[in-house]
NULOMAR-443076 format. One record per atom (N, C-alpha, C): residue in three letters; atom name; x, y, z. Coordinates in Angstrom, 1 decimal. Atoms other than C-alpha are relative to their C-alpha. Layout:
BEGIN
ala,CA,X,Y,Z
...
***
This chain:
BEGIN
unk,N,-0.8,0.9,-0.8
unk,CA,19.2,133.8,180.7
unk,C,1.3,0.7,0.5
unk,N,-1.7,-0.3,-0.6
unk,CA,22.5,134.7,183.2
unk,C,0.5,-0.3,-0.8
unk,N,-1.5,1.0,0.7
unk,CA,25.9,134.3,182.0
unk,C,-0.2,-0.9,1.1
unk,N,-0.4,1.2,-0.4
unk,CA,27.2,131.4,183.0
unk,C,0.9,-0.4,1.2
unk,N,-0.7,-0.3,-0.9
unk,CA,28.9,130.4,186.2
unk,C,1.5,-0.9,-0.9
unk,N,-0.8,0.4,1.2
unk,CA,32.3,129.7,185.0
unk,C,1.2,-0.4,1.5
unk,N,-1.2,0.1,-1.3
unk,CA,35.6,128.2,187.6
unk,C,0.9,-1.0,-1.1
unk,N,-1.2,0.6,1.0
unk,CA,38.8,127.3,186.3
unk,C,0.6,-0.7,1.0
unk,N,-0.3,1.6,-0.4
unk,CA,40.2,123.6,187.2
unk,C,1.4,-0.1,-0.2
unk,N,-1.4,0.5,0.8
unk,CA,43.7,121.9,186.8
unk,C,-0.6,-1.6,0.8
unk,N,-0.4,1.6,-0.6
unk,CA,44.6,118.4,187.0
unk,C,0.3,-0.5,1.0
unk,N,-0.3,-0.6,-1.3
unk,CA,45.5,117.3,190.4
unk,C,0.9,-2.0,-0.8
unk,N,-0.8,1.2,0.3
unk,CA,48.3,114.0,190.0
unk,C,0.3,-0.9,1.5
unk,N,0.3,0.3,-1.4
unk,CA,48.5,113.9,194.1
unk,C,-1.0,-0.2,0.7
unk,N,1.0,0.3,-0.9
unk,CA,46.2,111.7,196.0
unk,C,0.2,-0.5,1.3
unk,N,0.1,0.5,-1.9
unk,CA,45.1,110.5,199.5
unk,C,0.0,1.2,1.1
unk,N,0.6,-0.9,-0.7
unk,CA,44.0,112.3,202.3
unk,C,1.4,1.0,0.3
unk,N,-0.4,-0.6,-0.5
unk,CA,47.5,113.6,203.2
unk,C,0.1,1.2,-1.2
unk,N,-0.2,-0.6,1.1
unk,CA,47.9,115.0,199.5
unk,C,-1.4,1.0,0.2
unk,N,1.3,-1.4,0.2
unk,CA,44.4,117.1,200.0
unk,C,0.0,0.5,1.4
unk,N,0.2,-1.0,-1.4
unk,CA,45.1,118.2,203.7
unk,C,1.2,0.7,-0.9
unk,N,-0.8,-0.3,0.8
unk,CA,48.4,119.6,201.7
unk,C,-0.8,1.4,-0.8
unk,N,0.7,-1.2,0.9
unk,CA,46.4,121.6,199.2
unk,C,-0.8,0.7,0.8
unk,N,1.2,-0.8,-1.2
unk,CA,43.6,122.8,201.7
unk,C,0.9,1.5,0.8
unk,N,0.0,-0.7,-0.6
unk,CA,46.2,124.3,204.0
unk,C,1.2,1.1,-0.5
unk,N,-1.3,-0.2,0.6
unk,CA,49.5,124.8,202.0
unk,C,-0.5,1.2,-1.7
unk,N,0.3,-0.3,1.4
unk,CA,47.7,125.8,198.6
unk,C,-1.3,0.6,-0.3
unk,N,1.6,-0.8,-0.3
unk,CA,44.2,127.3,199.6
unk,C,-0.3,0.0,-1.3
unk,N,1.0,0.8,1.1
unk,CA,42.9,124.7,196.7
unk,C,-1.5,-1.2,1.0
unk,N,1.0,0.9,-0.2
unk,CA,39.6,122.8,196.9
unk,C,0.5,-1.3,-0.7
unk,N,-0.2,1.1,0.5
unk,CA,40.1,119.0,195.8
unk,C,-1.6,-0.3,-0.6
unk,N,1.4,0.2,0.2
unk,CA,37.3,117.9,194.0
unk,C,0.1,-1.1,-1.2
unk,N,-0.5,1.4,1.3
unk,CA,36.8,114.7,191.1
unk,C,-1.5,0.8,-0.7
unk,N,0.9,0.4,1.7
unk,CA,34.9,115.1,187.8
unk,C,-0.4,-1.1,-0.6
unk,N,0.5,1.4,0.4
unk,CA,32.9,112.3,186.4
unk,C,-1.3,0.2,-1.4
unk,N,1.2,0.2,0.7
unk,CA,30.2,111.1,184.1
unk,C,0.4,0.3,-1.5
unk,N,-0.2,-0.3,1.5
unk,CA,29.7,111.5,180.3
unk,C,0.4,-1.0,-0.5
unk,N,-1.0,1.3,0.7
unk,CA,32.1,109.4,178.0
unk,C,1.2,0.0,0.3
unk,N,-1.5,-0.1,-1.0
unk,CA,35.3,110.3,180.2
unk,C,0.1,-0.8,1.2
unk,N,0.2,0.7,-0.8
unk,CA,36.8,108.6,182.5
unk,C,-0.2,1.0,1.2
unk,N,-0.7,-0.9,-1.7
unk,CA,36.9,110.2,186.5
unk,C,0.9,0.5,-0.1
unk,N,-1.5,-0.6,0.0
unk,CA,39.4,112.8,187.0
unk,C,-0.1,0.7,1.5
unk,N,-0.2,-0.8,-1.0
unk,CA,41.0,114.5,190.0
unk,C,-0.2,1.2,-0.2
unk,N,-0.1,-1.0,0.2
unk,CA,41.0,118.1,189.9
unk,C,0.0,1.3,0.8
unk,N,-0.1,-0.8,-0.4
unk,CA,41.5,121.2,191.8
unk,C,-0.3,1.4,0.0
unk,N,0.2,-1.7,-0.1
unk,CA,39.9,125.2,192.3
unk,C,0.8,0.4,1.0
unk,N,-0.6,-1.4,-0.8
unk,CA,40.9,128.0,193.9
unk,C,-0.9,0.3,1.4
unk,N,1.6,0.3,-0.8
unk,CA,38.8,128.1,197.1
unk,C,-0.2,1.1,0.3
unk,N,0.4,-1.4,0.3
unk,CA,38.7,131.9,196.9
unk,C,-1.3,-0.2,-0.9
unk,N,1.0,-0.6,1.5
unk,CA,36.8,131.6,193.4
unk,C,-1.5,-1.1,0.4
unk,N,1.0,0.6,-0.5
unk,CA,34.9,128.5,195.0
unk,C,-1.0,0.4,1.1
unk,N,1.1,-0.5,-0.5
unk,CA,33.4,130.2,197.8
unk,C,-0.8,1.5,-0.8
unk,N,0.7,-1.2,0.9
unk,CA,32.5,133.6,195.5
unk,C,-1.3,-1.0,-0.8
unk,N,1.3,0.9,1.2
unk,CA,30.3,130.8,192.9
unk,C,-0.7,-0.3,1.0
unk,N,1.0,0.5,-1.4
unk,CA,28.5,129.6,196.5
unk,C,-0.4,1.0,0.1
unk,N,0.4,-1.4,-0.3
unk,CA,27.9,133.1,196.9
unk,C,-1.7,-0.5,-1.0
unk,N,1.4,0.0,0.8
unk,CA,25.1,132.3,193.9
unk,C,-0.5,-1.1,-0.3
unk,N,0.7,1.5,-0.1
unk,CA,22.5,130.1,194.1
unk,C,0.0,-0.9,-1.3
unk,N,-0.1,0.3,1.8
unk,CA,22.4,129.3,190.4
unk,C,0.9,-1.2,0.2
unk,N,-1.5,1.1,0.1
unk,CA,25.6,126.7,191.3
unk,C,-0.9,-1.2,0.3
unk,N,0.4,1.4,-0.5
unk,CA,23.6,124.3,193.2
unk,C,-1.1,-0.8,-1.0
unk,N,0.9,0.8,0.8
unk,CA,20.6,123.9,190.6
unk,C,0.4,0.1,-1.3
unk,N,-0.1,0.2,1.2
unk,CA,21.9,124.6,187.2
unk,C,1.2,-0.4,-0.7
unk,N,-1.5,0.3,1.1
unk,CA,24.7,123.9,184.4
unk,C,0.9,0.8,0.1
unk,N,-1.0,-0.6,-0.5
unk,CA,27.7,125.6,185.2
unk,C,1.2,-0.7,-1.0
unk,N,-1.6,-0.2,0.9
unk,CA,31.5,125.8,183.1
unk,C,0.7,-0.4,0.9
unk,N,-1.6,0.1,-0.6
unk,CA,34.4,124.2,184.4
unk,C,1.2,-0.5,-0.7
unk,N,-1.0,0.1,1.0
unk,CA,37.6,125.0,182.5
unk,C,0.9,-0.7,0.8
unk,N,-1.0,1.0,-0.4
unk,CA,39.9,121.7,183.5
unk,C,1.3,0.2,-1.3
unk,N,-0.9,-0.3,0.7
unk,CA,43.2,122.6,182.1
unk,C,0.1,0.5,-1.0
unk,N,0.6,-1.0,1.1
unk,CA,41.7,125.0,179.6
unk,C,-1.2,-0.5,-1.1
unk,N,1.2,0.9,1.0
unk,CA,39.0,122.6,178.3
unk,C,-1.3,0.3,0.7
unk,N,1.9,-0.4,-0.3
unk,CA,35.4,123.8,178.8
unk,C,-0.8,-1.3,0.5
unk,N,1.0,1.1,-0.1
unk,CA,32.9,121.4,180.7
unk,C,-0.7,0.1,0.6
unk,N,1.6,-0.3,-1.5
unk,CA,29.4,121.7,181.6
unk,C,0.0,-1.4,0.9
unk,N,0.3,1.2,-1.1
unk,CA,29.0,120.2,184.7
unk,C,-1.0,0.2,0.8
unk,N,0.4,0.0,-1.4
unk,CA,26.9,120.1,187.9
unk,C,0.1,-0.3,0.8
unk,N,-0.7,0.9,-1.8
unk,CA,27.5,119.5,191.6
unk,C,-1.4,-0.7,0.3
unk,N,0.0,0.9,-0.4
unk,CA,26.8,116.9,192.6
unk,C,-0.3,-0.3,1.5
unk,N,-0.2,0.5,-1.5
unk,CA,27.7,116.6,196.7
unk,C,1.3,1.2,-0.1
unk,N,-0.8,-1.3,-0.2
unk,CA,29.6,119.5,198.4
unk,C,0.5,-0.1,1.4
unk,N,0.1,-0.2,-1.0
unk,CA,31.5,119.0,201.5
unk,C,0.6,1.1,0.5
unk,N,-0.3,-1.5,-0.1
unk,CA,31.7,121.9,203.7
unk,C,1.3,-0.1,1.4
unk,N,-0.6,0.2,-1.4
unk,CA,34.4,121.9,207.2
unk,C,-1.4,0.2,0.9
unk,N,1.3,0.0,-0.5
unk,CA,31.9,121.3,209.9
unk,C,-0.3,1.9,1.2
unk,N,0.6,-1.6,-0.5
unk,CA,32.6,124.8,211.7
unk,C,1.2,0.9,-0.4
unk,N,-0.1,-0.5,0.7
unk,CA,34.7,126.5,209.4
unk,C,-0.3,0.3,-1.0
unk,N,0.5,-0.5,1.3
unk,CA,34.4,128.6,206.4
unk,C,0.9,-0.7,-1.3
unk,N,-1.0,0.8,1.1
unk,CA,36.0,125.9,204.2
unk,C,-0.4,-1.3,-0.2
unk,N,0.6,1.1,0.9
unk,CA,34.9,123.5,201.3
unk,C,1.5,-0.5,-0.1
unk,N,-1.4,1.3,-0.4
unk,CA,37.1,120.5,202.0
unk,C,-0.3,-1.1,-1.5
unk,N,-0.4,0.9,1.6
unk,CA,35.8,118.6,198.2
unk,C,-1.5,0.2,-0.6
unk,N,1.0,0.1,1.4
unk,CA,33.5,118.8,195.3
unk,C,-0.2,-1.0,-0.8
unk,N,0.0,1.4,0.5
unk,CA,31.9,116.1,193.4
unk,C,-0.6,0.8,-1.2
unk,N,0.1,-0.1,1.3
unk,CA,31.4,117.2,189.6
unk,C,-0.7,-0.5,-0.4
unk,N,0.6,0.8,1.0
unk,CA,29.0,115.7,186.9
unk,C,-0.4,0.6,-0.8
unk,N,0.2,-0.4,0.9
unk,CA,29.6,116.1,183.5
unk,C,-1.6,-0.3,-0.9
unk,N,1.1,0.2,0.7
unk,CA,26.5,116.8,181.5
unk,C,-0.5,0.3,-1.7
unk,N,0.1,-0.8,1.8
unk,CA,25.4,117.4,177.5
unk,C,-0.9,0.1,0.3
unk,N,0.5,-0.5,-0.3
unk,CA,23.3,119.2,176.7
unk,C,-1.8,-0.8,-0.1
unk,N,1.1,0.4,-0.2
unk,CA,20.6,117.0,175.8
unk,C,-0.6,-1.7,1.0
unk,N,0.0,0.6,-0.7
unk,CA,21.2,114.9,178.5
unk,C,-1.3,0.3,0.8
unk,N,0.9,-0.4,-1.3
unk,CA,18.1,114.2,180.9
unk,C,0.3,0.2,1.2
unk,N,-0.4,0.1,-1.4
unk,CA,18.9,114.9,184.6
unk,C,-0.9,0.6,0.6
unk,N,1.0,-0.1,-1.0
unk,CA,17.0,115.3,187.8
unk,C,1.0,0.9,1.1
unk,N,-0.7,-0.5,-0.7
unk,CA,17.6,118.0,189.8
unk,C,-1.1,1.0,1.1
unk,N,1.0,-1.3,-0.6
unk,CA,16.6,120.6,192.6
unk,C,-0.2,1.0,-0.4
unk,N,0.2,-1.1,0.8
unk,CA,15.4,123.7,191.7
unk,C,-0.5,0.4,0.9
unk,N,0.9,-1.1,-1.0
unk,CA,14.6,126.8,194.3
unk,C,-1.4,0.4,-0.5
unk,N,1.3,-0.8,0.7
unk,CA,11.1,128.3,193.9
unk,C,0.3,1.2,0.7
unk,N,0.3,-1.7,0.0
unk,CA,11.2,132.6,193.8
unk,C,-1.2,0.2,0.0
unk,N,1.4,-0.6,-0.4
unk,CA,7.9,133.7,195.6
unk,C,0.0,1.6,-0.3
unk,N,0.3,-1.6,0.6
unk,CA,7.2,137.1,193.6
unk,C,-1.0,0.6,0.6
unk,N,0.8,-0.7,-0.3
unk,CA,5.2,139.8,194.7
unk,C,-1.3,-0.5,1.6
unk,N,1.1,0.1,-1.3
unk,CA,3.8,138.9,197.8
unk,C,-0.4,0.9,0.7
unk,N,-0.2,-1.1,-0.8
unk,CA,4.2,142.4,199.3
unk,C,-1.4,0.3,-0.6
unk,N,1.5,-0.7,0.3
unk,CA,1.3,143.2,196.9
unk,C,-1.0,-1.5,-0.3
unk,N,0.9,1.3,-0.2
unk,CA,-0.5,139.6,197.2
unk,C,-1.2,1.1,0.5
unk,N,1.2,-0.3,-0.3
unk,CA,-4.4,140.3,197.4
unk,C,-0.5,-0.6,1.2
unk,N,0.4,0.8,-1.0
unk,CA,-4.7,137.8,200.1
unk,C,1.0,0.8,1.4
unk,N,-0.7,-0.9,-1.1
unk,CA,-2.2,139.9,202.3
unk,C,-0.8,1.2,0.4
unk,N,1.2,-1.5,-0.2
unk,CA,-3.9,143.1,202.0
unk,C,-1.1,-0.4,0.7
unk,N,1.3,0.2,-0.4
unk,CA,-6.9,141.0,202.9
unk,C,0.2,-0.6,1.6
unk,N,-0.5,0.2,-1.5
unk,CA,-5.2,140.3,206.5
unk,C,0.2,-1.3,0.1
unk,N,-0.6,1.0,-0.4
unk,CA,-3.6,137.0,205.6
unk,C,1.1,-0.2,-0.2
unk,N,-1.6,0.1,-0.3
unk,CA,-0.2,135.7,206.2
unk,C,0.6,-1.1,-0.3
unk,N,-1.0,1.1,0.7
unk,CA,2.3,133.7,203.6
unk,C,0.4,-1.0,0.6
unk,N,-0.8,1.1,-0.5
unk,CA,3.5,130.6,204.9
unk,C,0.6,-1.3,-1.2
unk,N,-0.5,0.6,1.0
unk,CA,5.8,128.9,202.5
unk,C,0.6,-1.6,1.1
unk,N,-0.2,1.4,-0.5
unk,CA,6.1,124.9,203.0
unk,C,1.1,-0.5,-0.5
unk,N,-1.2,0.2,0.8
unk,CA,8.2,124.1,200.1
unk,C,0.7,1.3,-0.5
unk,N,-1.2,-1.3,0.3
unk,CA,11.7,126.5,199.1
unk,C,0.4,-0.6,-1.5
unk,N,-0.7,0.2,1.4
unk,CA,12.9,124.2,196.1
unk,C,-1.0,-1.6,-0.4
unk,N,0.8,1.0,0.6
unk,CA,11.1,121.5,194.1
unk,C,1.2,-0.8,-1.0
unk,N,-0.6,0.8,1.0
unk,CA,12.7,118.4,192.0
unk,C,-0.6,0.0,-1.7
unk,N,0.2,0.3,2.1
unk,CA,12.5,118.3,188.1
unk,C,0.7,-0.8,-0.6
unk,N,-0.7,1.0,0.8
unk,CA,13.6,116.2,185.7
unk,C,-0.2,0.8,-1.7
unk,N,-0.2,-0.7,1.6
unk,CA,14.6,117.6,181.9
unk,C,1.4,0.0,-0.6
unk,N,-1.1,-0.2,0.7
unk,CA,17.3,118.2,179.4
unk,C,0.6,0.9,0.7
unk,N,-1.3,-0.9,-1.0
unk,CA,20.4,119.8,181.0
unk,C,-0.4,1.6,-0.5
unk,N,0.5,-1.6,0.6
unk,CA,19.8,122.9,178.5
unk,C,-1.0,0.6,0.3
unk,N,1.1,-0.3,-0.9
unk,CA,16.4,123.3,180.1
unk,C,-0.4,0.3,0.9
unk,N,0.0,-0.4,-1.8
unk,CA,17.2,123.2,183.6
unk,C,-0.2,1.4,0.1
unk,N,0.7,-1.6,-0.4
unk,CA,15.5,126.6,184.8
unk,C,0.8,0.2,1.4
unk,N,-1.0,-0.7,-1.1
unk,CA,17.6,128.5,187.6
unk,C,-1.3,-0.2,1.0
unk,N,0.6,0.5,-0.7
unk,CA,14.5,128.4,189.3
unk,C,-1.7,0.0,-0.3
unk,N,1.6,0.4,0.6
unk,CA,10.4,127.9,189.2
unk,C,-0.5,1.0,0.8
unk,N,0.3,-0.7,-0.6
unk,CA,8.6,131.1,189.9
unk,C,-1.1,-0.1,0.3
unk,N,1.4,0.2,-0.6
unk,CA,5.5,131.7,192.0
unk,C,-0.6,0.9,0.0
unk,N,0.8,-1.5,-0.4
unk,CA,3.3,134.9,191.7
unk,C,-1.1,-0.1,0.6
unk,N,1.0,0.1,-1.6
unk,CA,1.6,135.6,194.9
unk,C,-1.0,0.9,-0.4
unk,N,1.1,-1.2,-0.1
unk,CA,-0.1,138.7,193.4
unk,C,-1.3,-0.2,0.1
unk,N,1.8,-0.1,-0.2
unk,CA,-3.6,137.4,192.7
unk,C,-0.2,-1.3,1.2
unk,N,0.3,0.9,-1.1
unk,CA,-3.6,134.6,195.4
unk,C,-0.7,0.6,1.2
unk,N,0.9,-0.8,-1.0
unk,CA,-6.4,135.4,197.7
unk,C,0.0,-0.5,1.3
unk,N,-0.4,0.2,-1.7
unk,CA,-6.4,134.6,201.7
unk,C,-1.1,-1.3,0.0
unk,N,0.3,1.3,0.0
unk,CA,-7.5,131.0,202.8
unk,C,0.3,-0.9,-1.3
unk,N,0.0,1.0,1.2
unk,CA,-5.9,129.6,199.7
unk,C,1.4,-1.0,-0.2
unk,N,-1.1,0.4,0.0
unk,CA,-3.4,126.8,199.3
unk,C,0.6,-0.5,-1.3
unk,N,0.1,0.5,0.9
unk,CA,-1.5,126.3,196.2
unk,C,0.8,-1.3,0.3
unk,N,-0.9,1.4,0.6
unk,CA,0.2,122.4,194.9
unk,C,0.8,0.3,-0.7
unk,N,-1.0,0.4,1.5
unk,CA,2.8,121.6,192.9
unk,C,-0.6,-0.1,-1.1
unk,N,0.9,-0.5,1.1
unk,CA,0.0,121.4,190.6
unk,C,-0.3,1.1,-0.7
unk,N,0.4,-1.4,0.7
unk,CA,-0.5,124.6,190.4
unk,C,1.7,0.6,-0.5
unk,N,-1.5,-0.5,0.6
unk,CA,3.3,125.6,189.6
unk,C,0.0,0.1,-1.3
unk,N,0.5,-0.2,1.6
unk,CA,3.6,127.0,185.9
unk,C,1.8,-0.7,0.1
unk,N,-1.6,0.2,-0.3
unk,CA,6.9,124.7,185.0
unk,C,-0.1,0.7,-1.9
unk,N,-0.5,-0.3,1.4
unk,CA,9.1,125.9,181.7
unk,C,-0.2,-1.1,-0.6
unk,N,0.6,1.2,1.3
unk,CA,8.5,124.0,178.4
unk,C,1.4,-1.0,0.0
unk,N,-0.6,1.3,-0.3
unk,CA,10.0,120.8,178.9
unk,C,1.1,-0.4,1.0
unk,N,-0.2,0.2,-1.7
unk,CA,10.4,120.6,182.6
unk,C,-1.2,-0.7,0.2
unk,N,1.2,0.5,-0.7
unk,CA,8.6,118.4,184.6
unk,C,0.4,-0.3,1.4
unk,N,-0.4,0.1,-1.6
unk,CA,8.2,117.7,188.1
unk,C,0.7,-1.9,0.3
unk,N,0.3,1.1,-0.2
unk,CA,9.3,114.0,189.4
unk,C,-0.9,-0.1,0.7
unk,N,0.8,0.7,-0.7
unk,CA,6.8,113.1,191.8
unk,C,-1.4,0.1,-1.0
unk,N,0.5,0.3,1.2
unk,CA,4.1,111.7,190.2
unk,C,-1.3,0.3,0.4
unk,N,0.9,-0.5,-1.0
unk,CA,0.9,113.8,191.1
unk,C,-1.5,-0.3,-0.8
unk,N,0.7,0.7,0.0
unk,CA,-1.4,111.7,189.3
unk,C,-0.2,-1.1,1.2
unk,N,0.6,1.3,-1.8
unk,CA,-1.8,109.6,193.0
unk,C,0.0,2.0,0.8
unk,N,0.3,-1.2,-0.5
unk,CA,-3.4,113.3,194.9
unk,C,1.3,0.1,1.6
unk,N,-0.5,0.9,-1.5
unk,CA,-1.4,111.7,198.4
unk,C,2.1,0.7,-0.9
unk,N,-1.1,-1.0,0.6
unk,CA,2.2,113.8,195.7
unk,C,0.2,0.9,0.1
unk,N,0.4,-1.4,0.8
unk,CA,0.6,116.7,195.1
unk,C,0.0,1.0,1.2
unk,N,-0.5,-0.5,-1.4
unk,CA,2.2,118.6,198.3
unk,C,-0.2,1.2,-0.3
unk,N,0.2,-1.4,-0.5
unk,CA,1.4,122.1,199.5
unk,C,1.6,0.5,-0.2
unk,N,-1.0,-0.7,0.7
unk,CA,3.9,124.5,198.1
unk,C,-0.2,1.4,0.7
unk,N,-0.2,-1.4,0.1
unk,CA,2.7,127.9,199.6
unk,C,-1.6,0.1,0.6
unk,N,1.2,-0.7,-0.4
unk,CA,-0.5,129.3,201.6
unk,C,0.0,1.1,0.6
unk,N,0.3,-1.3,-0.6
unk,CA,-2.2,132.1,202.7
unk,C,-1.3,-0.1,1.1
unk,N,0.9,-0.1,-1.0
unk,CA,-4.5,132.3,205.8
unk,C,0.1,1.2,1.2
unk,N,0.4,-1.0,-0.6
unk,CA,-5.7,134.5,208.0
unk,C,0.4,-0.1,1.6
unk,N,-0.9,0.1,-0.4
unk,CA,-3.7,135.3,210.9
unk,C,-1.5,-0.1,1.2
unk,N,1.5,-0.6,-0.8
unk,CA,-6.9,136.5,213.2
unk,C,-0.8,-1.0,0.1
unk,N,0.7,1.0,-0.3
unk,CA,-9.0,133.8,212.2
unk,C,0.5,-1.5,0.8
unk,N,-1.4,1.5,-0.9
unk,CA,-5.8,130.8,213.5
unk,C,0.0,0.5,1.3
unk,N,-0.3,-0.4,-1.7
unk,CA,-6.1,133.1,217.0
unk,C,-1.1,-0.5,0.7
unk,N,1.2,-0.1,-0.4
unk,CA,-9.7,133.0,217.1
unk,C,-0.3,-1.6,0.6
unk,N,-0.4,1.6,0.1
unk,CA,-9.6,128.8,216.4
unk,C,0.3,-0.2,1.1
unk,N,-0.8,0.4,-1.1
unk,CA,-7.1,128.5,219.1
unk,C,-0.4,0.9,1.3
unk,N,1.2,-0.4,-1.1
unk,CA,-9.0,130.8,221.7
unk,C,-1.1,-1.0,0.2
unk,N,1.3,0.7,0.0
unk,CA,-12.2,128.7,220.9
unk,C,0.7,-1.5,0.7
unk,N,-0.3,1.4,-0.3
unk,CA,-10.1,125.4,221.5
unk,C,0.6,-0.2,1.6
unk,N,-0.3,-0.1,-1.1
unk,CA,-8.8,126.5,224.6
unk,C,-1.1,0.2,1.3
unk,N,1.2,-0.3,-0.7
unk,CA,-12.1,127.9,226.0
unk,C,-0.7,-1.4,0.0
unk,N,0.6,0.9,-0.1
unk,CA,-13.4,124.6,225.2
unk,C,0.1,-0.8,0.9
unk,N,-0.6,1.1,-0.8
unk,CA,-10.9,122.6,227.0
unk,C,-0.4,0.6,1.4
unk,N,0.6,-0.6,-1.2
unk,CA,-11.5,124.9,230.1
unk,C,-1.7,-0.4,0.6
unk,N,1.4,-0.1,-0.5
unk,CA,-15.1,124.6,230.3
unk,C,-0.2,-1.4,0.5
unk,N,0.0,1.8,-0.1
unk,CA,-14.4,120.5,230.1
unk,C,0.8,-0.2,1.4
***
């Protein structure tokens, strides 16, 4: 497993909107509140340097993450993130504290491995990925950074499901793929040549009509 993403907090005592345009432009802090657990809601404040570097890594949006609030350690996870709509600047952060054997439902990217040497590639077909990140539900300590996919033996005309996904031990998906009408296309391989051929044939048809 990574280390841990880690961002150091303080208390923030100043609210309302004029109080966080203030910090944004005066104090190049992010505003952001903390919640959940057995505490109450708190205000709180980063560094919006150290906040865009942790956006730098995906890991932030799907897993447990450290946030030292006035030197006190708390796993958390985001929550909701707003960004400026055409600047490079996170205007607030929404926190949620988690333990560790807390259940929570979250996104999780999928990492498509080895497709370069996929058998179905060689064989002159061409990846088309449907889904990027899949929902799970598990104990906080569980949450997997992400759910990988090995392309290597996947052969050409083949589509895998969410079914087929190998999840970590004691991960599960939510959608409930006992009803088939769930169990959504995650990743195929087809033949690029034979989709030309198809669509030649359907065009010659219409012509001759």
């Amino acid at each position: 497993m990574s280390e841990t993403i880690l961002l150091e907090a303080e208390s923030r005592t100043d609210m309302g909107k004029g109080a966080s345009r203030r910090l944004r432009r005066l104090e190049n802090k992010v505003p952001a509140i903390i919640y959940g657990g057995e505490k109450e809601p708190s205000s709180i404040t980063l560094l919006h340097n150290k906040v865009l570097k942790a956006l730098e890594d995906e890991r932030i949006y799907s897993s447990v993450f450290t946030v030292n609030v006035d030197g006190k350690a708390q796993s958390v996870i985001l929550k909701d993130l707003q960004r400026h709509p055409y600047k490079l600047q996170i205007m607030h952060m929404d926190l949620q504290r988690v333990s560790a054997k807390e259940v929570i439902t979250k996104n999780v990217p999928i990492h498509f491995i080895n497709e370069d040497t996929c058998v179905g590639v060689k064989a002159g077909g061409a990846i088309s990925h449907t889904m990027t990140e899949v929902e799970v539900k598990c104990k906080a300590k569980d949450l997997p950074e992400f759910i990988e996919v090995d392309m290597a033996a996947v052969e050409n005309e083949t589509i895998l499901h969410l079914s087929d996904l190998q999840l970590p031990k004691g991960v599960e998906l939510t959608a409930d793929l006992s009803d088939s009408a769930h169990n959504h296309p995650v990743v195929s391989i087809h033949s690029a040549k034979a989709a030309g051929s198809d669509s030649e044939s359907g065009e010659a048809g219409e012509a001759e009509e």
